[in-house]
N, C-alpha and C positions, 0 to 999 in steps of 0.2 A: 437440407442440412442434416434429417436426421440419418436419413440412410447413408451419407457419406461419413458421419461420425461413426456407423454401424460399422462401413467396410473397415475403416481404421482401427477399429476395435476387433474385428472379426480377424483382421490379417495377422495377429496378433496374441488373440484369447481363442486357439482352438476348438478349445469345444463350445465354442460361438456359430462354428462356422456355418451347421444347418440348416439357423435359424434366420428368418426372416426378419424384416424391422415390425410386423403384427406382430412378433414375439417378443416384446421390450415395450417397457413406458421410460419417458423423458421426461427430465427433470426440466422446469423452466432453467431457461440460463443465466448465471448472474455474471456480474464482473462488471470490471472500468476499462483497464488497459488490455486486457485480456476474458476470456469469457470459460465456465467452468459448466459443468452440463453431468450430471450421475444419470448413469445406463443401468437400467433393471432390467433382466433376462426374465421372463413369467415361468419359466419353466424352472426345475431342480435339475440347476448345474452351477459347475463349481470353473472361476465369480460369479457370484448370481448379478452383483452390481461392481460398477467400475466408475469413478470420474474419470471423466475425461475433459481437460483442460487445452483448450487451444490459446496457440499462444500468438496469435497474430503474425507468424513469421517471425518473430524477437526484433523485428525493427529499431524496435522500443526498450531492446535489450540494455539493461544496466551494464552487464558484464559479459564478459564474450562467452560463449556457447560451451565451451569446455570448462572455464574456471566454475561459471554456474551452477553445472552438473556436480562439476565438485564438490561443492558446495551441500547440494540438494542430498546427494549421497553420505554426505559425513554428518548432515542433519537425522538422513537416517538411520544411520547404525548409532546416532543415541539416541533413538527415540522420540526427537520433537519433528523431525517429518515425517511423512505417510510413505511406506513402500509403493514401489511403482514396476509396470509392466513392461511397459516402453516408454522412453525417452529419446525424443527427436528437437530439432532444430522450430518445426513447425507445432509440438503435440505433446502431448505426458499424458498416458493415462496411470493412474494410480489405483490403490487398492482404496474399495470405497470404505469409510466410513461412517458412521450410523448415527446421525444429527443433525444438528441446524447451526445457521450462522447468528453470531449475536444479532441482536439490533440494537437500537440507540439503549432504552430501556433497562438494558441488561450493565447498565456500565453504574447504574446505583446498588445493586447488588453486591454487599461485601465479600459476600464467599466469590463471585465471580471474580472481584477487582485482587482478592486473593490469589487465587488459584493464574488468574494473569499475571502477577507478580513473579509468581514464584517461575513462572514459564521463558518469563524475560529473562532474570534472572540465570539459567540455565544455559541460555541461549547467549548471552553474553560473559559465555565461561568460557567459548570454544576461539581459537587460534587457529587461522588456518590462514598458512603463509601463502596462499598460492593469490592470494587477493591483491589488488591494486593498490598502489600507497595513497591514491587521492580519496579524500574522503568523497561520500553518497554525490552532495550536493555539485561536486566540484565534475564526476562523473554525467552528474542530469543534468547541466549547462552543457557539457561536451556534446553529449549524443543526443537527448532531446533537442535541446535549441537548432542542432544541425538538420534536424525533422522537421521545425516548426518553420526553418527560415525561407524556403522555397514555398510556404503554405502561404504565410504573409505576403510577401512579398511578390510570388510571380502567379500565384491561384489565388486568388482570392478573390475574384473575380466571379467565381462559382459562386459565393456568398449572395444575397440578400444584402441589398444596401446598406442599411444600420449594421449590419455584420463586417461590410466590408472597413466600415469607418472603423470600427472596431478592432480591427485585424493590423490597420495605422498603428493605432495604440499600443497595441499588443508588442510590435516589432523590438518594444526597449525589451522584454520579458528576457530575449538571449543575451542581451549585450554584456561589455565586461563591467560596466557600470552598474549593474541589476545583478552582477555575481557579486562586486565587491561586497555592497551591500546584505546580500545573503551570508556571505563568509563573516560581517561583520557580528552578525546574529547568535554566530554559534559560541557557547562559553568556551572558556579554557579545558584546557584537561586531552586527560589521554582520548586517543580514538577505541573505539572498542567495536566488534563484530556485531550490529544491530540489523532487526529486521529491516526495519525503515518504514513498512508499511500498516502498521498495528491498528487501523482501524477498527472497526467491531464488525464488518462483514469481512474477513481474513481472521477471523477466531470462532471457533465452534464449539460448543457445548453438544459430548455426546451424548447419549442415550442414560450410561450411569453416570451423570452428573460430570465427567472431566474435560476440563478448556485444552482444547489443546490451538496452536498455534497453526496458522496455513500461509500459501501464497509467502514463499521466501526469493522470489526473482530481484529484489530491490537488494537482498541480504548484502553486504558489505561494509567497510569501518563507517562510524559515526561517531558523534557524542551520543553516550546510551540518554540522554536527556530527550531526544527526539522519538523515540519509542516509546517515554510514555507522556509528550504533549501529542503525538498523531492518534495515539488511543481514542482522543476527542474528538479529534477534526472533522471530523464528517457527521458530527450531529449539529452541523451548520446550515444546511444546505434543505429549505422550505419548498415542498411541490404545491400543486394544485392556487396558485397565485391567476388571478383574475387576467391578468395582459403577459403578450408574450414577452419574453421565454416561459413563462407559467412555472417560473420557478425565482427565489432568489435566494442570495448567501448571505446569512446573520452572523453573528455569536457564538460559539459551543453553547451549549446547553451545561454544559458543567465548569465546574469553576474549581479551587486550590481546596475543597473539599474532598473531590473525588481523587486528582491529584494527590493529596497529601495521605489517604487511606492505603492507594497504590505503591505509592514511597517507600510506606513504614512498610506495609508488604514485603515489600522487595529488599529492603535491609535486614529483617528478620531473618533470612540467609546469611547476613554475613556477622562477623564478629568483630568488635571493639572492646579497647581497653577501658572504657568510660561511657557515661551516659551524655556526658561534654561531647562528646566526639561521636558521637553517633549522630548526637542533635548537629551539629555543626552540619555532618554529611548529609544530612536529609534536608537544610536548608539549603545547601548549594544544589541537591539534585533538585526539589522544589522551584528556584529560581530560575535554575537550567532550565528544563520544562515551561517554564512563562517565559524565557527568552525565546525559546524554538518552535512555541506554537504556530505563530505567524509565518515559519519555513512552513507550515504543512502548504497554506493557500498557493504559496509560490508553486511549491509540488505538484498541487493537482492541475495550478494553470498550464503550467509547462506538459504535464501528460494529456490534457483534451485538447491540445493543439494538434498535434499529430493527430489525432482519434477524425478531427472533425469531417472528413473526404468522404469518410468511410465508418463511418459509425456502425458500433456496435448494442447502442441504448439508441432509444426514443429519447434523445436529449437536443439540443441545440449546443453544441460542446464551443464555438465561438463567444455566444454570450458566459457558455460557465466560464470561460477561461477568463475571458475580459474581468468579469464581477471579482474570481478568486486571484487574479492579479491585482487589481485595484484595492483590493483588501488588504493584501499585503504591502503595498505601496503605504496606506494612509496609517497599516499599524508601524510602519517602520519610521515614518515620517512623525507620527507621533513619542514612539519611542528614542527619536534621533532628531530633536528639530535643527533645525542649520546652524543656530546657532552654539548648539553642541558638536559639532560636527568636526572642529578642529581639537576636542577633547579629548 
């Protein structure tokens, strides 16, 4: 893997080309749907370091191939994406930058929950027509479930029994009954340009201290309320668990405390006539945000299906998907009992 990440890079970054893969250290890889890898060159030359992002073929593509790029491009002439070398269908490598990815940890941090505000914010300043008129979610029904439905249905068989049983259950995760219910989630209000993915490894802390934002392949409209309940979503999810999967999906770890820091955050950009009306906006984005958070689980279930054939993590991506579907199921259920249902 590492020497064909090498040629990629090599074909590419010229004065790469002499060097051998003994002349580079590799970053472990990280990602979900996608996997990200920084290339360090030992010698003095200029990149000395590059990411390099594969991107699975875009199978898993939210948006087609060109509007994306657009996208990725108008992120960077203002500054919230990272310049890049090459941009393909299968690959990005980018100009490296010099830090690490949040972890859970980092999301108690006020100047971080600051400094991510402010970034959101920014980020849901930008207009750019070339985009879809369906919102996120209405998109990852479309083309995910259309990935996931031949996995269920006619492979699963490749599965492990208890998996396969599993993969039964799963089958409602595309249907239009499991969308209504999605759509029924999301608050009122305008759609706006959101990342979609905000969790805390898709944010970096550089070297002098500034968050910047990454991983904008999901970028398209939403309720900005989903950008910051997905901020949490992932400090759900418990390893090292005694019986298989050796993992399982709780809680957030945070609650309307860290929420509501990030809120006021993020309003501190904008201006009101009144202290009324400010407070009014920050209880509806508050509320937004505990409406949306239970979209993240549907999310991730929906992307480790596709994933599961061909895995890119030492995970068992059937059971996550089952556990973060059925979580989503019982909060919705709980938030909508039947017999509210005609309300």
């Amino acid at each position: 893997m590492k020497e064909n990440i090498l040629e990629k890079c090599k074909e590419y970054l010229p004065t790469w080309a002499s060097f051998s893969v003994d002349d580079f250290t590799f970053d472990p890889p990280k990602g979900f749907s996608s996997f990200t890898m920084g290339v360090h060159c030992k010698n003095e030359v200029v990149p000395k370091s590059v990411m390099y992002r594969k991107l699975q073929g875009k199978k898993n593509a939210i948006l087609d191939f060109n509007i994306e790029k657009h996208v990725f491009v108008a992120l960077g002439k203002s500054g919230i994406a990272v310049d890049f070398y090459h941009y393909d269908t299968n690959s990005r490598i980018e100009k490296f930058v010099d830090g690490r990815s949040l972890v859970v940890e980092d999301l108690s941090n006020t100047d971080v929950l600051k400094q991510i505000a402010n970034c959101l914010y920014a980020l849901h300043q930008h207009d750019i027509p070339e985009l879809p008129d369906k919102i996120f979610f209405e998109l990852l029904h479309d083309k995910w479930g259309a990935l996931s439905k031949p996995i269920l249905e006619q492979q699963s068989s490749v599965f492990p029994a208890n998996e396969q049983e599993m993969c039964l259950e799963l089958q409602e995760i595309y249907s239009d009954a499991t969308l209504e219910k999605v759509l029924r989630c999301i608050p009122e209000g305008e759609l706006t340009f959101c990342h979609n993915d905000t969790y805390h490894g898709n944010i970096m802390k550089l070297k002098d201290g500034e968050i910047k934002l990454f991983d904008f392949e999901f970028s398209c409209l939403n309720n900005k309320c989903y950008d910051f309940a997905s901020l949490f979503a992932e400090s759900v999810i418990k390893h090292k668990q005694e019986e298989s999967p050796y993992f399982k999906i709780e809680s957030p770890e945070f609650g309307d405390k860290e929420l509501s820091i990030l809120i006021n955050f993020y309003l501190d950009n904008c201006t009101f006539e009144s202290e009324e009306k400010r407070e009014k906006e920050f209880k509806k984005l508050l509320q937004g945000a505990n409406d949306m958070l239970l979209l993240a689980d549907y999310k991730y279930a929906m992307a480790a299906i596709p994933l599961s054939l061909d895995p890119i993590q030492k995970i068992r991506f059937i059971p996550y998907a089952y556990q973060r579907f059925n979580k989503f199921l019982k909060a919705y259920n709980t938030r909508f009992p039947e017999n509210e249902k005609s309300g």
